[in-house]
N, C-alpha and C positions, 0 to 999 in steps of 0.2 A: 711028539715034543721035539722041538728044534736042540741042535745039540750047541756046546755053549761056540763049538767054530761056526757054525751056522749062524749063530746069533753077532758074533764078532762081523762074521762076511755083509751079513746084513748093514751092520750099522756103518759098516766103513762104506760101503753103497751109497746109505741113505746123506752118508756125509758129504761123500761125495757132490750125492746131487744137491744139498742143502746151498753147497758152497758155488756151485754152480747156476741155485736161482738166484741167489743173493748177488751174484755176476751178473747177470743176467736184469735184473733190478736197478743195480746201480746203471748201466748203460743205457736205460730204458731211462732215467729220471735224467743224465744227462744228457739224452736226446731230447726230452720233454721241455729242460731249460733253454735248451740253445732254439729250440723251435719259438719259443715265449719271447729270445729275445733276438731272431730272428724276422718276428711280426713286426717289430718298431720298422717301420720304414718300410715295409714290403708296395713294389711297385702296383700291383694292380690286382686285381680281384681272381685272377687265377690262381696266381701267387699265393694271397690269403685262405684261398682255398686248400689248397694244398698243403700247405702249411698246418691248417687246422684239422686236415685230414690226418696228418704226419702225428699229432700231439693226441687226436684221439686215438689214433691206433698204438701209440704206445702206450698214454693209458688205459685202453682196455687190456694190453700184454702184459704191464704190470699186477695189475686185478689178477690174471689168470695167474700166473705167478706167485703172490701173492697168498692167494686159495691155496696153491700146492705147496709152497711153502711151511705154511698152517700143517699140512697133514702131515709131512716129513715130519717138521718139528715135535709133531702127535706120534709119529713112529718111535724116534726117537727117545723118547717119554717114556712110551710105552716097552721100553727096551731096560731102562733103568729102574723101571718101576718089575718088571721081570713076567708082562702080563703078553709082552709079542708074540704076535702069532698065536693067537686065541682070540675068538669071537667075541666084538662087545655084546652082540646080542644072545649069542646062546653060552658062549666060554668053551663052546668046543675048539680044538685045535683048528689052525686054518692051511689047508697044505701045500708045501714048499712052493709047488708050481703055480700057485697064486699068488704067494708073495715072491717071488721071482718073477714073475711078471708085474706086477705090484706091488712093491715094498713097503707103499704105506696104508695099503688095503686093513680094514677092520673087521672085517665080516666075509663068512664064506659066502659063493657066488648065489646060494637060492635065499639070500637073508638078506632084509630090508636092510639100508643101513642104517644108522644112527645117522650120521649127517649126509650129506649128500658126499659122494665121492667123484 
């Protein structure tokens, strides 16, 4: 059972990094804009290529983002709700050195997960 420091270090962790995809997010959708209105007028077909290279590959890093987002915020939850650090698939405890490596892990390492991780 995580003690209630443990569970504090975690969540200032997870907040951490919560606040850092959400950084991370906004920069991506502002590069995404300026690329949209960087296409008006683009001189030539390299150009446009590039360009739309630049806007999918931000939106796929938002997606990924995104996803992890999702699980943080799931971490999170599950801190308040007082279930962290317990398995959703069996409700055994999960231990420190997995979520330390992982902090928004739901499941011990030989257990399917619920959603994908």
């Amino acid at each position: 059972m995580l003690s209630s420091q443990d569970l504090r270090r975690f969540q200032d962790r997870l907040e951490a990094e919560r606040d850092a995809i959400e950084s991370r997010i906004a920069t991506n959708t502002r590069g995404i804009q300026e690329t949209v209105q960087n296409e008006s007028g683009v001189g030539d077909s390299g150009d446009e290529a590039r360009l739309l290279f630049e806007r999918e590959s931000e939106i796929d890093e938002n997606a990924r983002e995104l996803k992890e987002l999702a699980k943080v915020n799931r971490a999170l939850e599950r801190i308040e709700q007082g279930t962290y650090g317990l398995s959703e698939v069996s409700g055994k405890p999960i231990p420190i050195e997995r979520l330390e490596a992982l902090p928004y892990t739901t499941t011990l390492v030989d257990e399917r997960p619920v959603e994908p991780e």
